[in-house]
C-alpha positions as CSV (number, residue, x, y, z in Angstrom):
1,X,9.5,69.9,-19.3
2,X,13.0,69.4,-18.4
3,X,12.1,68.2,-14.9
4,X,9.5,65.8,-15.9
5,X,12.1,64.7,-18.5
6,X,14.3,64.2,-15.6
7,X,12.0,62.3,-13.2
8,X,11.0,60.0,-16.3
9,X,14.6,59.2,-16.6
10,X,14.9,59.0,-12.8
11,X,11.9,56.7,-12.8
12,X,13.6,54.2,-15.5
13,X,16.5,53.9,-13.4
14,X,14.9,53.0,-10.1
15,X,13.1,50.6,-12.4
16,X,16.1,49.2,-14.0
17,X,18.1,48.5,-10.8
18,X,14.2,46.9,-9.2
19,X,14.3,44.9,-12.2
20,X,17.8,43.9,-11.4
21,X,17.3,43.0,-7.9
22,X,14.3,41.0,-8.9
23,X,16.1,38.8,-11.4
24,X,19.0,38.5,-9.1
25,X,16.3,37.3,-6.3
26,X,14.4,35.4,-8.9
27,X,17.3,33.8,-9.6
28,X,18.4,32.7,-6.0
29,X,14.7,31.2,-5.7
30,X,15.3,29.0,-8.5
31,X,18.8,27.8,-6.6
32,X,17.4,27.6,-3.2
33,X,14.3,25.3,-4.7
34,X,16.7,22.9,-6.5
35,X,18.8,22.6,-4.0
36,X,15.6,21.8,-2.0
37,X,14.4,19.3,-4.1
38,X,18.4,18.1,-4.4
39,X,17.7,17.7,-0.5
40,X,14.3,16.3,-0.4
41,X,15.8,13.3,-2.9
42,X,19.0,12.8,-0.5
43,X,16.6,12.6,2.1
44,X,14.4,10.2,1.0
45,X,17.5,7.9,-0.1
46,X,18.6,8.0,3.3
47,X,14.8,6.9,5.0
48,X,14.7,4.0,2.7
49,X,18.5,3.2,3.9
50,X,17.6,3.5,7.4
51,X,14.6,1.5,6.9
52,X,16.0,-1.5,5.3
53,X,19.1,-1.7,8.2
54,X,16.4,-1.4,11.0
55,X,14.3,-4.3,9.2
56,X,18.0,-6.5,8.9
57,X,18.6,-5.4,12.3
58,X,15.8,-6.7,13.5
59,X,16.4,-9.8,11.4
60,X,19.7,-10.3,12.8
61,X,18.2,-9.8,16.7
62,X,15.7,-12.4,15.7
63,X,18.0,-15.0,14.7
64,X,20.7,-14.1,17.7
65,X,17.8,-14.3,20.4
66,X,16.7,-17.8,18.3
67,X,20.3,-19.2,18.3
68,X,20.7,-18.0,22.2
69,X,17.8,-20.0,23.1
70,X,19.0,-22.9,21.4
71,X,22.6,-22.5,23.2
72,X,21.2,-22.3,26.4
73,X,18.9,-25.7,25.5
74,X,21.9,-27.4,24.5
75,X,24.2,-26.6,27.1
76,X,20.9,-28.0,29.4
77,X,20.9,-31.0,27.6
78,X,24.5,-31.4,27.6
79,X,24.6,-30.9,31.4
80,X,21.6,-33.9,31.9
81,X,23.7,-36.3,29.7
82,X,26.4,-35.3,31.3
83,X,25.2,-36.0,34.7
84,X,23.6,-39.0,33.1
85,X,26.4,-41.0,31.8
86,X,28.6,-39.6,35.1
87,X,26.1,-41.9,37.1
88,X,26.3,-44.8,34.7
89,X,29.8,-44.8,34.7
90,X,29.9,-44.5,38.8
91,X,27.5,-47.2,39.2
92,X,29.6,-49.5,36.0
93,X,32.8,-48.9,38.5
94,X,30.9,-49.7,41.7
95,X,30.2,-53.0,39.9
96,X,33.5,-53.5,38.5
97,X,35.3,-52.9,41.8
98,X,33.0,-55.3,43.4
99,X,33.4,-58.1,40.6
100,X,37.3,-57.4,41.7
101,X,36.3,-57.6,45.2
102,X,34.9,-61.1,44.3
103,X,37.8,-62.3,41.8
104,X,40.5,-61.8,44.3
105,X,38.7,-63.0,47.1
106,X,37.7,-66.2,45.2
107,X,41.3,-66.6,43.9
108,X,43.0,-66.2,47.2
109,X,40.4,-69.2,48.4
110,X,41.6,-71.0,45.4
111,X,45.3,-70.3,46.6
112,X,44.8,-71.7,49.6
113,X,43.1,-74.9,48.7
114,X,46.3,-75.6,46.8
């Protein structure tokens, strides 16, 4: 009887220090999960950060490639004005030069008529 008593007791303690693992284990679970779900919110805050700087990214790529392509028709349009009022002004000199031409040459008949 003294030896079942003794295994009994040996039994309980087996069961006692099981029982303490188990809780201590039980215990980690329930730390590892909420740090999980901790995780799993971060996570999700930083997808729907990411997502709205790759849609303002795109925005701003958009309106860069836009604003480029205006530049570069500007500067185009710039250049043919440019050119245009270069050859207005060459042919407005060509004709002043020549209305010089003229002027002198008329006055220096007119000089020697006197």
């Amino acid at each position: 009887m003294g030896r079942l008593r003794m295994k009994v007791l040996e039994l309980k303690r087996e069961r006692d220090s099981l029982n303490q693992k188990l809780t201590a284990e039980r215990a980690n679970v329930s730390s590892v999960e909420s740090e999980i779900t901790r995780l799993k919110a971060d996570l999700e805050k930083w997808r729907v950060s990411a997502a709205e700087k790759e849609s303002k990214l795109g925005k701003f790529n958009k309106i860069i490639e836009e604003s480029e392509g205006a530049l570069v028709k500007l500067v185009e349009s710039s250049a043919k004005l440019e050119s245009a009022l270069d050859k207005e002004l060459t042919g407005q000199t060509a004709q002043v030069f020549e209305l010089i031409s003229y002027l002198c040459s008329r006055s220096f008949e007119l000089s020697k008529k006197k």
